[in-house]
mmCIF file of the N, C-alpha and C atoms, coordinates in Angstrom:
data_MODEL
# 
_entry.id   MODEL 
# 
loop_
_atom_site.group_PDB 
_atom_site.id 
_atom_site.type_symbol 
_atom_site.label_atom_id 
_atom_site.label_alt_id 
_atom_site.label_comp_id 
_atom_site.label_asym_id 
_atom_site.label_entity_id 
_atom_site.label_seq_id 
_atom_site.pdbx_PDB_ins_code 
_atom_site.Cartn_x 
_atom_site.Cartn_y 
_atom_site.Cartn_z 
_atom_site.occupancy 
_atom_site.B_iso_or_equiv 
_atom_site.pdbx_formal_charge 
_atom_site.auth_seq_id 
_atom_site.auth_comp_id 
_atom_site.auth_asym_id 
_atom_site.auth_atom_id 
_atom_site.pdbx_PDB_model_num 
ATOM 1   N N  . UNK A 1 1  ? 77.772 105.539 85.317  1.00 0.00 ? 1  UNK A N  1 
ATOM 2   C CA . UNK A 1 1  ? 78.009 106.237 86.562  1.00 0.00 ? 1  UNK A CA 1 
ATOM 3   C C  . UNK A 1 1  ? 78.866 105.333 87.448  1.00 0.00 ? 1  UNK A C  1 
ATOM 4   N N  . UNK A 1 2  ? 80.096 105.612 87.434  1.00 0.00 ? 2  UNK A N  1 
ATOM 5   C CA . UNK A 1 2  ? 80.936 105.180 88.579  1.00 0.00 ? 2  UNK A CA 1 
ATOM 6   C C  . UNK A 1 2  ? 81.325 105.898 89.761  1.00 0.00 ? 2  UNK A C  1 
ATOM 7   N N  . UNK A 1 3  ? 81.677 105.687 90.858  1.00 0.00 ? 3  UNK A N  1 
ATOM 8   C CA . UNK A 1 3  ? 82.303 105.687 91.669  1.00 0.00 ? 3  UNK A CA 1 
ATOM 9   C C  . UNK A 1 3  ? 83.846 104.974 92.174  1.00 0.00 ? 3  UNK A C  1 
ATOM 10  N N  . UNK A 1 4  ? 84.514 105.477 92.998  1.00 0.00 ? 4  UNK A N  1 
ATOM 11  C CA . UNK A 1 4  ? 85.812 104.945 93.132  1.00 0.00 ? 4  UNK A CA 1 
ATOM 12  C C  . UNK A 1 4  ? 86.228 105.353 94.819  1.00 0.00 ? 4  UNK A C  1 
ATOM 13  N N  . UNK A 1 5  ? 86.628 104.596 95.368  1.00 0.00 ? 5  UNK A N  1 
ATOM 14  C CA . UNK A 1 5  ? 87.504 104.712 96.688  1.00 0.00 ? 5  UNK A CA 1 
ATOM 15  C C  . UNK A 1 5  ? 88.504 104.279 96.357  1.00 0.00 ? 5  UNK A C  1 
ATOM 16  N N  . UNK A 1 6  ? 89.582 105.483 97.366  1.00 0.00 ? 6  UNK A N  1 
ATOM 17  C CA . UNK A 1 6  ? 91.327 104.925 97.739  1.00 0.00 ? 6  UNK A CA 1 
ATOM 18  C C  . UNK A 1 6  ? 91.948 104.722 99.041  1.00 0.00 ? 6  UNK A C  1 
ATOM 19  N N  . UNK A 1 7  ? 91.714 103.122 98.832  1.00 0.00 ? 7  UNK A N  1 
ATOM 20  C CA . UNK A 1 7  ? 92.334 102.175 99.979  1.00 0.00 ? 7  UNK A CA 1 
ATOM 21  C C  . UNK A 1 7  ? 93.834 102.526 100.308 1.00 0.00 ? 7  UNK A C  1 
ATOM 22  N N  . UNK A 1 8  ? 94.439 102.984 101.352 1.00 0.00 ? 8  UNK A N  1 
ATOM 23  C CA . UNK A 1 8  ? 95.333 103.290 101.779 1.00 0.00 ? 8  UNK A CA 1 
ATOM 24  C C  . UNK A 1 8  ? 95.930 102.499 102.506 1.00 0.00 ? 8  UNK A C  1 
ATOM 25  N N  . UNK A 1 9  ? 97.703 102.329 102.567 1.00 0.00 ? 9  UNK A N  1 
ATOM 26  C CA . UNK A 1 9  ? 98.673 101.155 102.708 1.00 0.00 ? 9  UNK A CA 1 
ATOM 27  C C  . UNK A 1 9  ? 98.077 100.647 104.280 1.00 0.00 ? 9  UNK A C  1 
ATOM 28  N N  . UNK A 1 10 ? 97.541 101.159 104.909 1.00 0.00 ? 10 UNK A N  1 
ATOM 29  C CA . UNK A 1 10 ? 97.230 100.880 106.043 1.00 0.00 ? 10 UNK A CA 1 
ATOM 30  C C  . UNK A 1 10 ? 95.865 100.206 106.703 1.00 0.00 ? 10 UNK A C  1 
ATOM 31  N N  . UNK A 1 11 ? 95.425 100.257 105.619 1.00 0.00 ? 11 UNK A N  1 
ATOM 32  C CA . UNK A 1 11 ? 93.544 100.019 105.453 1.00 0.00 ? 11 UNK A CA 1 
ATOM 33  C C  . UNK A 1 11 ? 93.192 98.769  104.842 1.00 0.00 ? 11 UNK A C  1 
ATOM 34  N N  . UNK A 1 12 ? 92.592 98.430  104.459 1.00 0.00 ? 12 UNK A N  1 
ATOM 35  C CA . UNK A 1 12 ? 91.530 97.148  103.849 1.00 0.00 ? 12 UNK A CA 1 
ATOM 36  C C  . UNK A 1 12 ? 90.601 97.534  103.198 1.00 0.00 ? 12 UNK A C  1 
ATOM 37  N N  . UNK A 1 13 ? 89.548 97.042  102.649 1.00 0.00 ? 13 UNK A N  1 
ATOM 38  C CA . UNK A 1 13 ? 88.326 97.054  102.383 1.00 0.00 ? 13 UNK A CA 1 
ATOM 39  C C  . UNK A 1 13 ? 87.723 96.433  102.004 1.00 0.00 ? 13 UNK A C  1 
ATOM 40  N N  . UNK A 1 14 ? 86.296 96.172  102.826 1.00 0.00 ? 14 UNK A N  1 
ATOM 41  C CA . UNK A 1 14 ? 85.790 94.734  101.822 1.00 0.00 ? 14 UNK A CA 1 
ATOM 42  C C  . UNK A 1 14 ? 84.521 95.735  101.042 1.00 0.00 ? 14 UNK A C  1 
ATOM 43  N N  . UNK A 1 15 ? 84.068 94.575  99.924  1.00 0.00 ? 15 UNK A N  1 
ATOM 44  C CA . UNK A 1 15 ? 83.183 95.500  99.053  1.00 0.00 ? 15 UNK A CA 1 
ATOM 45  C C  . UNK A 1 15 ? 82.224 94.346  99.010  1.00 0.00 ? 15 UNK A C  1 
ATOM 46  N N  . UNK A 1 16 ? 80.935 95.369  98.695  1.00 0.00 ? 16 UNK A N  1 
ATOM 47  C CA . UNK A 1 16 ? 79.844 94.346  99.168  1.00 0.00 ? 16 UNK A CA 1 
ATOM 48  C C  . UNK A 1 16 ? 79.248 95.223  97.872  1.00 0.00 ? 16 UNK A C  1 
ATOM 49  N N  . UNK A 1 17 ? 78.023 93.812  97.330  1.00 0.00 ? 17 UNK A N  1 
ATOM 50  C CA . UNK A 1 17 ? 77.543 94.360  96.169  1.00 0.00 ? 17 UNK A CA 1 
ATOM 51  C C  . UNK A 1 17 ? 76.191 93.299  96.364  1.00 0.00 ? 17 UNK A C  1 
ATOM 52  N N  . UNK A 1 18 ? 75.139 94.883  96.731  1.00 0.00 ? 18 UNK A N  1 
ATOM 53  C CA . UNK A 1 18 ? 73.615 94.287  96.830  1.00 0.00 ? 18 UNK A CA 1 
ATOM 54  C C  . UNK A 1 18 ? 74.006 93.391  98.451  1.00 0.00 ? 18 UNK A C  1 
ATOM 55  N N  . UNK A 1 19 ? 74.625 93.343  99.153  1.00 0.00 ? 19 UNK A N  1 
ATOM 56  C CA . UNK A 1 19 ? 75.014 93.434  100.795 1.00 0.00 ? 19 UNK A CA 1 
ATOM 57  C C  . UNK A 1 19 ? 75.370 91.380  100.575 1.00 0.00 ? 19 UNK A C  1 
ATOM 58  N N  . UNK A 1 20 ? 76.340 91.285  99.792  1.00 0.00 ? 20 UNK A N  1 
ATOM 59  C CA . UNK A 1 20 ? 76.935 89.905  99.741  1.00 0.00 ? 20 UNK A CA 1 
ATOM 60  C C  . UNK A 1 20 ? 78.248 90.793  99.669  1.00 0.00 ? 20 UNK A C  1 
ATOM 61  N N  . UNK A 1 21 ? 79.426 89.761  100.009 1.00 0.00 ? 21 UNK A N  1 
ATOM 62  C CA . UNK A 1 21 ? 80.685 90.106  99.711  1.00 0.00 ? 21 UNK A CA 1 
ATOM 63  C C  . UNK A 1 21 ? 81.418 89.834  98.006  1.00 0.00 ? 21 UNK A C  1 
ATOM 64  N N  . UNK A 1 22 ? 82.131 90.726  97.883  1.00 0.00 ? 22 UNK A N  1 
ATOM 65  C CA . UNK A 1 22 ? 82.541 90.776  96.335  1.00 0.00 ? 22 UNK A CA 1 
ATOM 66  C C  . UNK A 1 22 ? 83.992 90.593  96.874  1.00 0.00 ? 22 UNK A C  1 
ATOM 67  N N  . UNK A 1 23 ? 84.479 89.250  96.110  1.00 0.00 ? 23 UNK A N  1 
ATOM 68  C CA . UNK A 1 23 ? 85.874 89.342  96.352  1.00 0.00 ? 23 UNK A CA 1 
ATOM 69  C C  . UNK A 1 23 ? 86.792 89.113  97.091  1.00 0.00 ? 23 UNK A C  1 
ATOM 70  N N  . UNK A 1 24 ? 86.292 88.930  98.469  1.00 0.00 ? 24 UNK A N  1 
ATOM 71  C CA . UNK A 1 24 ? 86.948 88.832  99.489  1.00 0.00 ? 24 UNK A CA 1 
ATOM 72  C C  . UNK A 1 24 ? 87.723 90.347  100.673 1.00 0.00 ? 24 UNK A C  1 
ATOM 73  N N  . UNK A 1 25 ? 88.585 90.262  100.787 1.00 0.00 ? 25 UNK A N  1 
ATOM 74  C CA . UNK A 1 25 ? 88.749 91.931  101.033 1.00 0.00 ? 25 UNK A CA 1 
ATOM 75  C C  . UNK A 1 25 ? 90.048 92.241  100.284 1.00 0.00 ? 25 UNK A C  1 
ATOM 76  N N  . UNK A 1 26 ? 89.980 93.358  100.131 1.00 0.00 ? 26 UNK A N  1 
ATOM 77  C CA . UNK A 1 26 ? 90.801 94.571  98.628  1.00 0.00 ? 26 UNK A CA 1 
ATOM 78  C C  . UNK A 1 26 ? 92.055 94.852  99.781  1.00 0.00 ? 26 UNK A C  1 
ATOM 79  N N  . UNK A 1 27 ? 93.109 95.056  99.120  1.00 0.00 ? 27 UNK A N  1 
ATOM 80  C CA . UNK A 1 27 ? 94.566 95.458  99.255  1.00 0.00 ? 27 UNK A CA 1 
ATOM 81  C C  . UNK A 1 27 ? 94.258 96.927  98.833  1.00 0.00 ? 27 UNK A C  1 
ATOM 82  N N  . UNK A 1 28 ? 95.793 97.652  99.285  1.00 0.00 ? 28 UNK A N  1 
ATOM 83  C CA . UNK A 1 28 ? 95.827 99.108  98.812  1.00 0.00 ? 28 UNK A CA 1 
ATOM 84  C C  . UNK A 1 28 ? 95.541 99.705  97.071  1.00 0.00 ? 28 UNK A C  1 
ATOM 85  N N  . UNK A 1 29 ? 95.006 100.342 97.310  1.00 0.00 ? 29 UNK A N  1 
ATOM 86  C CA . UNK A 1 29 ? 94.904 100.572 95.701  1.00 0.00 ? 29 UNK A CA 1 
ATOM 87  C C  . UNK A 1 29 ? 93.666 101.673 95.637  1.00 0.00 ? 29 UNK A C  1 
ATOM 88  N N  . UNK A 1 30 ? 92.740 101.819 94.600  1.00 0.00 ? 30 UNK A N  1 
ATOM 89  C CA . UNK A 1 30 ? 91.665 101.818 93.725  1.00 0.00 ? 30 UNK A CA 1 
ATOM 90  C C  . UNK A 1 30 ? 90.613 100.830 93.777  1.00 0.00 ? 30 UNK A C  1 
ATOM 91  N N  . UNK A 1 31 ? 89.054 100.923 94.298  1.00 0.00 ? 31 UNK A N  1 
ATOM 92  C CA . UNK A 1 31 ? 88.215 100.325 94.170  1.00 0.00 ? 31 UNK A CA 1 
ATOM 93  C C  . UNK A 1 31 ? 87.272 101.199 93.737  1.00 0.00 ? 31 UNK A C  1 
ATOM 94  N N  . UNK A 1 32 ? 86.806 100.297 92.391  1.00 0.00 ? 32 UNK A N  1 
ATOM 95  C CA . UNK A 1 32 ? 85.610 101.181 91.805  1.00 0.00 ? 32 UNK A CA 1 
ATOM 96  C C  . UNK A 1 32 ? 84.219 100.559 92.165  1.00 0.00 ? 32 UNK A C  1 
ATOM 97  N N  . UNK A 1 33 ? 83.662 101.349 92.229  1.00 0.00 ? 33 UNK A N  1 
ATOM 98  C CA . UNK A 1 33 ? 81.938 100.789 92.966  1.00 0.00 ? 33 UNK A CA 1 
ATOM 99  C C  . UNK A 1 33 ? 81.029 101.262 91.809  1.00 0.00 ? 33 UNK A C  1 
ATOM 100 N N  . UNK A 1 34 ? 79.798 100.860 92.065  1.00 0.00 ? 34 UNK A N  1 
ATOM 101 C CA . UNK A 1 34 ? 78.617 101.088 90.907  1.00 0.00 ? 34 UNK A CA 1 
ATOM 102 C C  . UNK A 1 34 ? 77.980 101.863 92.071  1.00 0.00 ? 34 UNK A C  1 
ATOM 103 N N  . UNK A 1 35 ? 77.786 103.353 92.418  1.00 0.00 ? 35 UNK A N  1 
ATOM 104 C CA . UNK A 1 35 ? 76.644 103.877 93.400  1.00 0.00 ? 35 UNK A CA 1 
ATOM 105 C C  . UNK A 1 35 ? 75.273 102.758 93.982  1.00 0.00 ? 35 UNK A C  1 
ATOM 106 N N  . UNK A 1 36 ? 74.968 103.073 94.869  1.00 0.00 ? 36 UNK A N  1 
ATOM 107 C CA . UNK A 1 36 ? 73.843 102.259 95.380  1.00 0.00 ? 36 UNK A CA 1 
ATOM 108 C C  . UNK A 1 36 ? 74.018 101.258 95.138  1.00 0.00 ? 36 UNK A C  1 
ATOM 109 N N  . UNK A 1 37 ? 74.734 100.481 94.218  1.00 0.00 ? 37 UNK A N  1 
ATOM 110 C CA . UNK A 1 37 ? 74.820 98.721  94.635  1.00 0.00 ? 37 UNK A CA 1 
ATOM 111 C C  . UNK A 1 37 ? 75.524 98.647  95.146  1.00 0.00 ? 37 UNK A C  1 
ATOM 112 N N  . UNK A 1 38 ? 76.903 98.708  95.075  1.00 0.00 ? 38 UNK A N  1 
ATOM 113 C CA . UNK A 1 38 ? 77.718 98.691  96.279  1.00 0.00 ? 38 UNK A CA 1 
ATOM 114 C C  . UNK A 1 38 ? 78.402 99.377  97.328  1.00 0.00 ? 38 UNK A C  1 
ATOM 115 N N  . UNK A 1 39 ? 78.897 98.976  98.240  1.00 0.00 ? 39 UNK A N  1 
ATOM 116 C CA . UNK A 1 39 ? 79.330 99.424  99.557  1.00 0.00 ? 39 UNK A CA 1 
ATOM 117 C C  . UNK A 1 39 ? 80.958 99.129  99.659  1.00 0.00 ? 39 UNK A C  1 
ATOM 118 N N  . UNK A 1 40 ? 81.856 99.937  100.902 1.00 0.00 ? 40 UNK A N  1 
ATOM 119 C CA . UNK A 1 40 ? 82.629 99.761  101.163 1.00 0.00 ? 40 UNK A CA 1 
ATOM 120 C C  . UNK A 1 40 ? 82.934 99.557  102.234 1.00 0.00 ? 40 UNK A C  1 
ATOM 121 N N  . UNK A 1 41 ? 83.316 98.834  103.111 1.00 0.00 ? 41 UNK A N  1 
ATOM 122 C CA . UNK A 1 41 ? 83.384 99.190  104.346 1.00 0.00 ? 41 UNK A CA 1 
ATOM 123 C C  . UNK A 1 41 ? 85.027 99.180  104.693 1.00 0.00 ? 41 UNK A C  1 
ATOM 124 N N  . UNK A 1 42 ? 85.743 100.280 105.101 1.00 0.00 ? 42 UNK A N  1 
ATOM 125 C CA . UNK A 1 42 ? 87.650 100.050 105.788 1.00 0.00 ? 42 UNK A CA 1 
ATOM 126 C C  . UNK A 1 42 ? 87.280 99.651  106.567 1.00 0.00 ? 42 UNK A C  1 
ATOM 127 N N  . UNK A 1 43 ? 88.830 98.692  107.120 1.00 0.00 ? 43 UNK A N  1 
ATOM 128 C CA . UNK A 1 43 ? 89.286 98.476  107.949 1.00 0.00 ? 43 UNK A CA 1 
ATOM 129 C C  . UNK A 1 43 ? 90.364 98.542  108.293 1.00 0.00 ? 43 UNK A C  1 
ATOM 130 N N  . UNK A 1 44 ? 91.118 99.639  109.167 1.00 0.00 ? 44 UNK A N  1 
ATOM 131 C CA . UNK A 1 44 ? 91.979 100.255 109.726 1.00 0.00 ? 44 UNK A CA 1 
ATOM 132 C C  . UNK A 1 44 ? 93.282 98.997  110.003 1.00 0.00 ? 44 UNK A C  1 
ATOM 133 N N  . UNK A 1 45 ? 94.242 98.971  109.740 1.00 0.00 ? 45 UNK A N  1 
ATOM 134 C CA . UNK A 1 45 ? 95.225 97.558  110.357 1.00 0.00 ? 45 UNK A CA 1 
ATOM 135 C C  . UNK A 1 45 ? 96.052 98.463  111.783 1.00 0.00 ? 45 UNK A C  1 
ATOM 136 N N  . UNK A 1 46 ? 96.226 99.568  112.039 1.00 0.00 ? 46 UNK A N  1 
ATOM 137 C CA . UNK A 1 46 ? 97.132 100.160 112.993 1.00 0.00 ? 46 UNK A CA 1 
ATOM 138 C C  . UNK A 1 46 ? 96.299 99.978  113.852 1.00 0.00 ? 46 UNK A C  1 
ATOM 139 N N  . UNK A 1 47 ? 97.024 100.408 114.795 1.00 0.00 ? 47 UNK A N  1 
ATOM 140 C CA . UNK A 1 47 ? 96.437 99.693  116.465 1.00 0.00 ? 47 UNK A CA 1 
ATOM 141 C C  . UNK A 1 47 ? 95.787 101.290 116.705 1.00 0.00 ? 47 UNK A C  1 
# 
């Protein structure tokens, strides 16, 4: 069972797995998540 978010040229995202950080924060693209372990949180770069 996967999951997937799409980070957009304008966005960020950090991904948290079991509420530690995975990775640092994600560039535009595809992030795949495992349901309930991890999280996504954007962050918007435009004013």
């Amino acid at each position: 069972m996967i999951g997937f978010y799409v980070i957009k040229q304008y966005e960020r995202g950090v991904q948290f797995r079991l509420g530690r950080v995975k990775d640092g924060p994600r560039g535009p693209g595809v992030i795949f998540v495992i349901p309930l372990v991890d999280r996504v949180h954007r962050v918007s770069l435009r004013k």
